[in-house]
N, C-alpha and C positions, 0 to 999 in steps of 0.2 A: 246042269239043268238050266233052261232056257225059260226065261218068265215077260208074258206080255203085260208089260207095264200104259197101256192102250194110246191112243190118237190125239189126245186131250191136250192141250197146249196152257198151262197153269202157273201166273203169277202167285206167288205170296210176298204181301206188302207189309214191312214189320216198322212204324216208326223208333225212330231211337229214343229211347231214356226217355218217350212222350209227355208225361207232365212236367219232369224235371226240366226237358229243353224247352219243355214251353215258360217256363220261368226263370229261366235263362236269357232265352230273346226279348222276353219283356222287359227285364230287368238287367242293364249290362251291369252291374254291381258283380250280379251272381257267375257271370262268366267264367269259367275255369276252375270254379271254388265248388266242393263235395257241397251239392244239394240235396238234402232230403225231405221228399215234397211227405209233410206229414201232420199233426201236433202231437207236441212234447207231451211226454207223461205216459205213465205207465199201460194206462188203458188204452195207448194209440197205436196201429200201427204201419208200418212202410207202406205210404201208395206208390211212390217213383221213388229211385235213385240215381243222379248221373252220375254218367262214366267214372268223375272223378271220385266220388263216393264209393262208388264200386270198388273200386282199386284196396280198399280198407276193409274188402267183404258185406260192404251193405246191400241189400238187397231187397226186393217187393216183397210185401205179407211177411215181414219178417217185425217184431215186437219193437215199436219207436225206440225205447228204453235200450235196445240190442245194439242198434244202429249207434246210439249214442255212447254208449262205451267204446263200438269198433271205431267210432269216427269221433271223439270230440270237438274236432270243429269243423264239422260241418255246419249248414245254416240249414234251419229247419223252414220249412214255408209251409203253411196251410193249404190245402187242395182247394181250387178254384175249379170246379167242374164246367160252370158255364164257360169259361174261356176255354177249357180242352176240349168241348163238345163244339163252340163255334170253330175249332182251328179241324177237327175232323168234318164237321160239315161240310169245308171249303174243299180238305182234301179228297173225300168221297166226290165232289162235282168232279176232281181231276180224272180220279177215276171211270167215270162215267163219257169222259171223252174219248176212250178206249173201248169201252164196250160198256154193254149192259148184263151182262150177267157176274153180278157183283154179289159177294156172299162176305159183309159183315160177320166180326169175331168179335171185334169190343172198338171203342173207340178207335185205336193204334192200329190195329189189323185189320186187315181181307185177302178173300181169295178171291182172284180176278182169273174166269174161262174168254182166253183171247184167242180160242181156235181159230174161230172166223177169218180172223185179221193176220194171224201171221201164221205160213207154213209148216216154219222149223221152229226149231228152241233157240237158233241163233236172232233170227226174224224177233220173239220174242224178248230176248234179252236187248236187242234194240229199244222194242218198247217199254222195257222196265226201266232202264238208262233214262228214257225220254221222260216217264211218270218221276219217277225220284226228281231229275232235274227241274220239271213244271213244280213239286213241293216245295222245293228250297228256292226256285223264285217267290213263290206265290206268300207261303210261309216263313217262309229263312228255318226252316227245320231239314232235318235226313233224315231219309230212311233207308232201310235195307232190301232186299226183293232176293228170293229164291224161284229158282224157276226150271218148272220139270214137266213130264208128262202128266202127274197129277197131283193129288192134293200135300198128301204126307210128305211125298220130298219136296217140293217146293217149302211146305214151313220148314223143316229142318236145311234146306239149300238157306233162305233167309238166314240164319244165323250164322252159316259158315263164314261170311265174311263184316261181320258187322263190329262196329258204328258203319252207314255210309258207305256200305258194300253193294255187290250181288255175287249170286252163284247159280251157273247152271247146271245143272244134273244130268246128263245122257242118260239115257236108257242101256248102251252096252255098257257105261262106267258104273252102275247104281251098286252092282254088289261090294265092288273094290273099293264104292265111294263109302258104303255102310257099315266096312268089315270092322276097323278099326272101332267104331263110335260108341263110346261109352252106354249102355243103358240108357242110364239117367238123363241122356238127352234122345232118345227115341218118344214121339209127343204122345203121352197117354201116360208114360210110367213115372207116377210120383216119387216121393222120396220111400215111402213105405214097402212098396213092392220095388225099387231099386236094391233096397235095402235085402228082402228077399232073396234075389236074384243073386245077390252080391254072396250070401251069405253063404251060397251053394255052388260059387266057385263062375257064374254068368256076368261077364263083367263089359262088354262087348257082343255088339251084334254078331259077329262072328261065332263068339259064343256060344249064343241062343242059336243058331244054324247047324253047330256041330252037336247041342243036345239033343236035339229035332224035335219032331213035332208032338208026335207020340208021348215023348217024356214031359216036354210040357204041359201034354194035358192032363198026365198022369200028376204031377206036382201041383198045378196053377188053372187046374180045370178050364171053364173057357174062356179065361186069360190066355193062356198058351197059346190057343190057336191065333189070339191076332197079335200076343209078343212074336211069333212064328212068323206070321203076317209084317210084321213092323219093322223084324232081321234081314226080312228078302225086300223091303221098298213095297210092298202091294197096297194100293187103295183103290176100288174103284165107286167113292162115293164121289157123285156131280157137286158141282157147285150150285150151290142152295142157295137161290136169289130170297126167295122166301125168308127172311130170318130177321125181317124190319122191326119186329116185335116182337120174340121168341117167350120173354115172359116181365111185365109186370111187376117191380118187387121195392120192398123197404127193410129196412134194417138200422137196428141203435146196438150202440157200443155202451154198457151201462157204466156209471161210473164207479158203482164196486160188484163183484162178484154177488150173483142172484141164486138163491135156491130154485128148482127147478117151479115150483106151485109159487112162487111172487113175481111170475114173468105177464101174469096176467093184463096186468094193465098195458104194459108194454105191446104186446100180442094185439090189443084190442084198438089202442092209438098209430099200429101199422098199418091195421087191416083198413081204419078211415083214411090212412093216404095212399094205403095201394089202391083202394077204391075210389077216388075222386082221379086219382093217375090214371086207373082204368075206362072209367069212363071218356074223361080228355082224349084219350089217344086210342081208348081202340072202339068205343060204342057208342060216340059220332063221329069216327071217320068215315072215308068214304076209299074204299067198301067196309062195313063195317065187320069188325074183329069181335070173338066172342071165345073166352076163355075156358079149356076143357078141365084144366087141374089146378089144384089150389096145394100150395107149397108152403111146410115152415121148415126154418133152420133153427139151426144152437151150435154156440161154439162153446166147447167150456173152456175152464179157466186155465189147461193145462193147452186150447188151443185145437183142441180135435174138432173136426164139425161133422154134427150129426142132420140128417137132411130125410126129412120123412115129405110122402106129397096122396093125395088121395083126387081119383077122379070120380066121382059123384055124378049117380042118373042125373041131377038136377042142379045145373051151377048156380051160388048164391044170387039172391036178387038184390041184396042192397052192402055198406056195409058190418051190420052186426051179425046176417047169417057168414058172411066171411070169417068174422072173427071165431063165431064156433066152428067153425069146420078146423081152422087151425088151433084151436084148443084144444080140440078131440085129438089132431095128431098131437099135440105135445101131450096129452095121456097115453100113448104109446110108446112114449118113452123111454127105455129098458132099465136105463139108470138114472132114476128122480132122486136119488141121495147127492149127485153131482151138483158143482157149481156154474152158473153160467156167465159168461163175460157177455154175451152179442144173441141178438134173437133177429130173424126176419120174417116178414110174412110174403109171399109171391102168388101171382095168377098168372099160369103156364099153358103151353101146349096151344096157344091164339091160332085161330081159324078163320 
């Protein structure tokens, strides 16, 4: 079976080990030595790890305390946000001298539509060569770059050859390129539904192709169809210039485990900095921004995160009706007998 993978000509830009090498170039101390960009102590955990940290199993979003048994000496640094947001700044303008249809992911990532500008995928991977190399002038950083007809293999191409890589993906190689690939690196399936997958003998896209589609959805309802989706390479969402603001948000890591009803104050002290955030950045800009849904999070102790959000005929006017709207979701809570480590409050869905 034959599959149009469409016309779209699409970078994916992946910095490497982003905070960590940025405290690495800062810092030659740090050079070649397992950094982990974090603070100590039990209630922290992984923002970056470089490579060399890697090597030991340390990893992002993984418990500081983890990290630090797998690695004892590594050096721990505390996250400097403002320095990672001015060195994406810089790199975003690089970006922008390629094209303009740029769709921010977070800091480290985008996906760049450079139909326009280049023919083939070969034309393309010129230009990716050429953005990577303007970063590590500009910055002294690398990145990686996959690059395909559209969005999904392009991030999964990024990874194939990283630190300081690229990979391009043809359209007649996509299946043969996808057959082998573990799951757990298809983007969308976490460790939970790997785990699934895994458990029922799906261990490779190949896999998921020979259970097909039907059974998927008979197992994993309408997961299946885009795990099905995800074994054959198909995407055809555009790249979302739109995404400069997606949502608004704060969050504290408390410093001992919260019962679900003493997160109050906490709730109430996010919702006055998502809303002074709010305001700065989307309701005097120009054009201005006006947010549809109002978001809480909870992570509990064991690290699960629960994610409730409500969009409301009438969005709050200042910030204390914010704060109850998120307090209402956290009494939807299923399970208020639980402990909580982390709470955040967010304004989503910006217009």
């Amino acid at each position: 079976m034959k599959f149009n993978y469409g016309q779209r000509k699409i970078i994916h830009v992946d910095m490497d080990a982003f905070y960590a090498s940025v405290e690495q170039r800062d810092d030659e101390t740090l050079r070649d030595r397992p950094v982990v960009v974090a603070w100590r102590g039990a209630r922290s955990v992984v923002c970056a790890a470089s490579y060399e940290a890697r090597r030991f199993g340390v990893r992002s979003a993984m418990p500081a305390i983890t990290a630090e048994r797998l690695c004892p000496q590594a050096v721990f640094v505390p996250p400097d946000f403002h320095r990672y947001k001015a060195a994406s700044q810089r790199i975003h303008e690089i970006f922008a001298q390629f094209t303009d249809r740029i769709e921010p992911l977070s800091l480290d990532e985008a996906y760049l539509d450079v139909t326009e500008s280049a023919p083939t995928l070969d034309a393309v991977a010129e230009l990716a060569a050429q953005i990577r190399g303007l970063i590590f002038e500009d910055q002294f950083l690398t990145a990686s770059a996959g690059i395909a007809p559209n969005k999904l293999l392009a991030k999964i191409g990024s990874d194939w050859n990283k630190p300081n890589g690229q990979f391009v993906m043809p359209p007649e190689q996509v299946l043969d390129l996808l057959a082998p690939l573990p799951v757990g690196r298809l983007p969308g399936v976490g460790k939970v539904m790997e785990g699934r997958l895994v458990t029922v003998g799906l261990r490779t896209a190949a896999d998921l192709r020979a259970f097909g589609q039907e059974l998927l959805l008979a197992q994993f309802g309408d997961w299946g169809r885009r795990l099905w989706q995800l074994a054959h390479g198909l995407d055809d969402r555009p790249v979302n210039t739109d995404r400069s603001h997606v949502q608004v948000s704060a969050e504290d890591t408390f410093a001992t485990d919260l019962p679900l009803d003493s997160t109050e104050p906490h709730i109430r002290r996010l919702a006055e900095r998502v809303w002074r955030a709010y305001e700065r950045e989307c309701l005097r800009s120009v054009p201005r921004r006006h947010a549809r849904t109002v978001v809480l999070k909870l992570k509990t102790a064991e690290f699960r995160t629960l994610t409730r959000s409500i969009t409301p005929p009438q969005m709050p006017r200042d910030a204390i009706e914010l704060a109850e709207l998120a307090l209402d979701l956290r009494d939807r809570v299923e399970a208020p007998g639980e402990l909580y480590r982390l709470v955040g409050v967010g304004l989503a869905g910006l217009r």
